[in-house]
C-alpha positions as MATLAB code, in Angstrom:
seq = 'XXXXXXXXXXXXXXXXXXXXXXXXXXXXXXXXXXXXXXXXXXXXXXXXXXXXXXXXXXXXXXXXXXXXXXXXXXXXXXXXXXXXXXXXXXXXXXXXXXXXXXXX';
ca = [
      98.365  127.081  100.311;
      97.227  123.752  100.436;
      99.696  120.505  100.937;
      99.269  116.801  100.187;
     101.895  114.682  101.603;
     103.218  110.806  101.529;
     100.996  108.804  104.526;
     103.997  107.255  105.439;
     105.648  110.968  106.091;
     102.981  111.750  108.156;
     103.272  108.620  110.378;
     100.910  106.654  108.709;
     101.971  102.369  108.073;
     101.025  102.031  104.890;
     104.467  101.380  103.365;
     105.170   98.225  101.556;
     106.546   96.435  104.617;
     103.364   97.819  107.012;
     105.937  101.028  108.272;
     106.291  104.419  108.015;
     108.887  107.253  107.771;
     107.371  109.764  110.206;
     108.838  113.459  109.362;
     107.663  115.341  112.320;
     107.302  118.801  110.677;
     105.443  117.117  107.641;
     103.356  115.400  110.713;
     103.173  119.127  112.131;
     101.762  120.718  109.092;
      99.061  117.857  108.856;
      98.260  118.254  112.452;
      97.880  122.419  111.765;
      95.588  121.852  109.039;
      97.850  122.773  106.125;
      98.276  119.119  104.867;
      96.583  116.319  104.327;
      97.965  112.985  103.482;
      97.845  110.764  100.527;
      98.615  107.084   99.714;
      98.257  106.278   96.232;
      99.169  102.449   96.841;
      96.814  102.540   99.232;
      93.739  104.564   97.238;
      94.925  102.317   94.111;
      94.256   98.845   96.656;
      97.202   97.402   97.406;
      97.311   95.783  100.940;
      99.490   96.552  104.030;
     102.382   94.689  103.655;
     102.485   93.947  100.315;
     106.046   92.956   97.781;
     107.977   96.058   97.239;
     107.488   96.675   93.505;
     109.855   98.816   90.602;
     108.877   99.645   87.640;
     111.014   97.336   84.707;
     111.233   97.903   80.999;
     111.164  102.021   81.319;
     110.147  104.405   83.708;
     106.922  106.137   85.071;
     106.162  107.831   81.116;
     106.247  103.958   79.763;
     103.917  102.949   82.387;
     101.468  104.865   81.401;
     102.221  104.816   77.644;
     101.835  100.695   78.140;
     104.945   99.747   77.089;
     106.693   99.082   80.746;
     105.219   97.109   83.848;
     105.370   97.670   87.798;
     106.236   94.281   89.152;
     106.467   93.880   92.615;
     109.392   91.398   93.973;
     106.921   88.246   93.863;
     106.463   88.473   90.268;
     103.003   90.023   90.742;
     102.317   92.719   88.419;
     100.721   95.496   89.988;
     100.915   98.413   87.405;
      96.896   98.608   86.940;
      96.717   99.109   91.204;
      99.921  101.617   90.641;
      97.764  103.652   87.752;
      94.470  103.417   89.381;
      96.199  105.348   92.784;
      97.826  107.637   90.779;
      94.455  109.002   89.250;
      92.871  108.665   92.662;
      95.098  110.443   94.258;
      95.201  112.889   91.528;
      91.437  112.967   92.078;
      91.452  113.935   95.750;
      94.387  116.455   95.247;
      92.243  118.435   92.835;
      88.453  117.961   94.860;
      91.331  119.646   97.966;
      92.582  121.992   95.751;
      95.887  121.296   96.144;
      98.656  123.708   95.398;
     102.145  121.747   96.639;
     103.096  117.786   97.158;
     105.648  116.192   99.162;
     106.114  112.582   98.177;
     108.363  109.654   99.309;
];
């Protein structure tokens, strides 16, 4: 079995404000071998710190079906960086062969 979990879980600062939220025994699977960690804000190009962002006008199904947005709290929209990181990620979970995934 084969784990991908949140950078930010494993201690990494990539979150929106350039933190993390280190989970030791998520940081204790990585550090065994049986994880590896994933951004997809990160892999999709979004800096460290960046505007936290929310999806408006639907949810995750309506970003990708076009008819909602990811805005971040400047007014920036980011939902081609969001989509981009989700397929890279989803990329690099497969190529790892990925069986489970812990996300923040």
């Amino acid at each position: 079995m084969m784990i991908a979990i949140s950078a930010c879980l494993a201690g990494e600062a990539v979150r929106y404000d350039g933190s993390h939220k280190l989970y030791a025994p998520l940081k204790a699977l990585q550090n065994s071998g049986m994880a590896v960690p994933v951004c997809p804000e990160i892999l999709g190009g979004l800096p460290v710190p960046r505007a936290p962002a929310e999806i408006t006008g639907g949810e995750g199904c309506d970003v990708w079906a076009g008819t909602a947005r990811v805005t971040g709290s400047d007014g920036e929209d980011v939902t081609d960086a969001f989509k981009q990181g989700a397929l890279r990620a989803l990329e690099h979970l497969q190529q790892r062969n990925i069986t489970h995934v812990i996300l923040k």
